[in-house]
VOPAGU-2260 file (C-alpha; in pm, 1 decimal, decimal comma):
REM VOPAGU-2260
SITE   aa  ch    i         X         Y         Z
SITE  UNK   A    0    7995,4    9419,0   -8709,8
SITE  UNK   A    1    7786,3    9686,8   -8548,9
SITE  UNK   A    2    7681,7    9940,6   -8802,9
SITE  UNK   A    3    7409,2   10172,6   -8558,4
SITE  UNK   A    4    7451,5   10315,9   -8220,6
SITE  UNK   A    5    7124,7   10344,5   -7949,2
SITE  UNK   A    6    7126,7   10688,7   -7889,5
SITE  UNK   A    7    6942,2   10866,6   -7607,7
SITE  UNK   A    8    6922,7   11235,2   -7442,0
SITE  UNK   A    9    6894,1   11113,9   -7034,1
SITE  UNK   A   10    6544,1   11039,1   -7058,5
SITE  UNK   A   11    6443,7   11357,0   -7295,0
SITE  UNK   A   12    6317,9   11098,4   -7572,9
SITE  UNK   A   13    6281,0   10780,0   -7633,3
SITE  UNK   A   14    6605,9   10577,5   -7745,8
SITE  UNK   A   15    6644,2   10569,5   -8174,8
SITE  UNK   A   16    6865,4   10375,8   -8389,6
SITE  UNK   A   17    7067,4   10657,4   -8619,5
SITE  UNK   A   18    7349,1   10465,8   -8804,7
SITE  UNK   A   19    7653,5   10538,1   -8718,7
SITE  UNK   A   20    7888,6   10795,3   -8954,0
SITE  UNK   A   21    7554,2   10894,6   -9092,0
SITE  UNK   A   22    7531,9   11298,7   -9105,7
SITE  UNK   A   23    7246,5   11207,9   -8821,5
SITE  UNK   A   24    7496,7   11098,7   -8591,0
SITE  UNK   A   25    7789,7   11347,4   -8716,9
SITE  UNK   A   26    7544,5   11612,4   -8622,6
SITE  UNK   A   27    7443,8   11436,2   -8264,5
SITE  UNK   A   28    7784,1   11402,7   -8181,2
SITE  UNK   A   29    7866,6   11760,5   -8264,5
SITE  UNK   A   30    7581,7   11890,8   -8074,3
SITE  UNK   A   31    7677,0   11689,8   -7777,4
SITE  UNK   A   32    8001,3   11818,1   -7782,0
SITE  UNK   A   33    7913,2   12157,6   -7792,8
SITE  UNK   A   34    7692,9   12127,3   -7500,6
SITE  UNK   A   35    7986,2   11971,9   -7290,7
SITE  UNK   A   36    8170,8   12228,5   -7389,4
SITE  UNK   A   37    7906,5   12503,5   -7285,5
SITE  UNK   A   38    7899,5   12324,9   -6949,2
SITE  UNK   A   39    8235,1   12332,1   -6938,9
SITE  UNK   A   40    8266,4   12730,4   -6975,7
SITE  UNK   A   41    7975,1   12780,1   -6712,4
SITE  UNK   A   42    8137,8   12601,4   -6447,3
SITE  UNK   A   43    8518,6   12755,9   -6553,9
SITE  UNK   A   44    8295,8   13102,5   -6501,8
SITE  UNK   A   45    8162,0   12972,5   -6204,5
SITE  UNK   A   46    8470,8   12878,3   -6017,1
SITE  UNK   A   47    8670,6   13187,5   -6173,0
SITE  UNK   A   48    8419,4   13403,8   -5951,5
SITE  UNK   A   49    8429,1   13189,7   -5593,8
SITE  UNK   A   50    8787,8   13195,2   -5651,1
SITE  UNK   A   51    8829,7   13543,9   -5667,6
SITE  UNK   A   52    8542,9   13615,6   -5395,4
SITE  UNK   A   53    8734,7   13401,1   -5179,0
SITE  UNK   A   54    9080,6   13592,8   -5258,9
SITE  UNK   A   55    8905,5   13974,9   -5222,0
SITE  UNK   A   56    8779,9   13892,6   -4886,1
SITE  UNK   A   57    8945,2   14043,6   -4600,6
SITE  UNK   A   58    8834,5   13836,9   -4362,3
SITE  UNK   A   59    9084,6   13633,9   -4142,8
SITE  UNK   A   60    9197,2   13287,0   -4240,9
SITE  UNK   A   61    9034,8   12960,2   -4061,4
SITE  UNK   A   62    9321,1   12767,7   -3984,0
SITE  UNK   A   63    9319,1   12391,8   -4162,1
SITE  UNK   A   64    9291,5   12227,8   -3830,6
SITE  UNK   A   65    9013,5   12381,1   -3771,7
SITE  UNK   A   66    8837,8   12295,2   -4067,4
SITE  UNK   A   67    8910,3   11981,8   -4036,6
SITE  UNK   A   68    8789,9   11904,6   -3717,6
SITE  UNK   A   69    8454,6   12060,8   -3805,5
SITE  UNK   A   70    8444,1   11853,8   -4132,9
SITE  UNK   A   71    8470,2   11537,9   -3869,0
SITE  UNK   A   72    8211,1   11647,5   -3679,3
SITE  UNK   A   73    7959,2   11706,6   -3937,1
SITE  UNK   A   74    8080,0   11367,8   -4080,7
SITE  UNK   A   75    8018,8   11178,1   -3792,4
SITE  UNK   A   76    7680,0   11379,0   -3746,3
SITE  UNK   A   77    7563,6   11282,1   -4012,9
SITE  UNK   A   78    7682,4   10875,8   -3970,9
SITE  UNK   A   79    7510,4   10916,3   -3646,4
SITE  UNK   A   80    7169,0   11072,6   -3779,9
SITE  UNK   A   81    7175,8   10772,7   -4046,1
SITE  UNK   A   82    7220,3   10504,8   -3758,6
SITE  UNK   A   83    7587,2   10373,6   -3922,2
SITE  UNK   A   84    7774,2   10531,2   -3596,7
């Protein structure tokens, strides 16, 4: 039965062995979930303003067609500047 967890921080510090329900890894876990969670509220904030950019500006609509078409084109650029065209 496993009774520790490797734990890491993407590369911040080396890996350590804290065992796990220890108040150690209690207090990882909470601190790992309140980061999510800050992330979380920065990219709500961050979409709650593009959204609401997008809806105060007057001007006119691009039809979906449209868009699409470009979004093909710049697709298939892009294949084509890669060489898998």
């Amino acid at each position: 039965m496993r009774t520790r967890k490797p734990v890491g921080q993407g590369g911040m510090r080396e890996r350590v062995e804290i065992p796990v329900g220890s108040v150690a890894d209690e207090a990882l876990g909470w601190t790992e979930q309140h980061a999510l969670d800050l992330g979380e509220s920065a990219l709500d904030a961050m979409l709650h303003r593009a959204v609401r950019k997008a809806l105060e500006d007057a001007s006119p609509a691009i039809p979906a067609g449209r868009v699409f078409e470009d979004l093909w084109l710049f697709h298939a650029e892009r294949l084509n500047a890669a060489g898998r065209a």
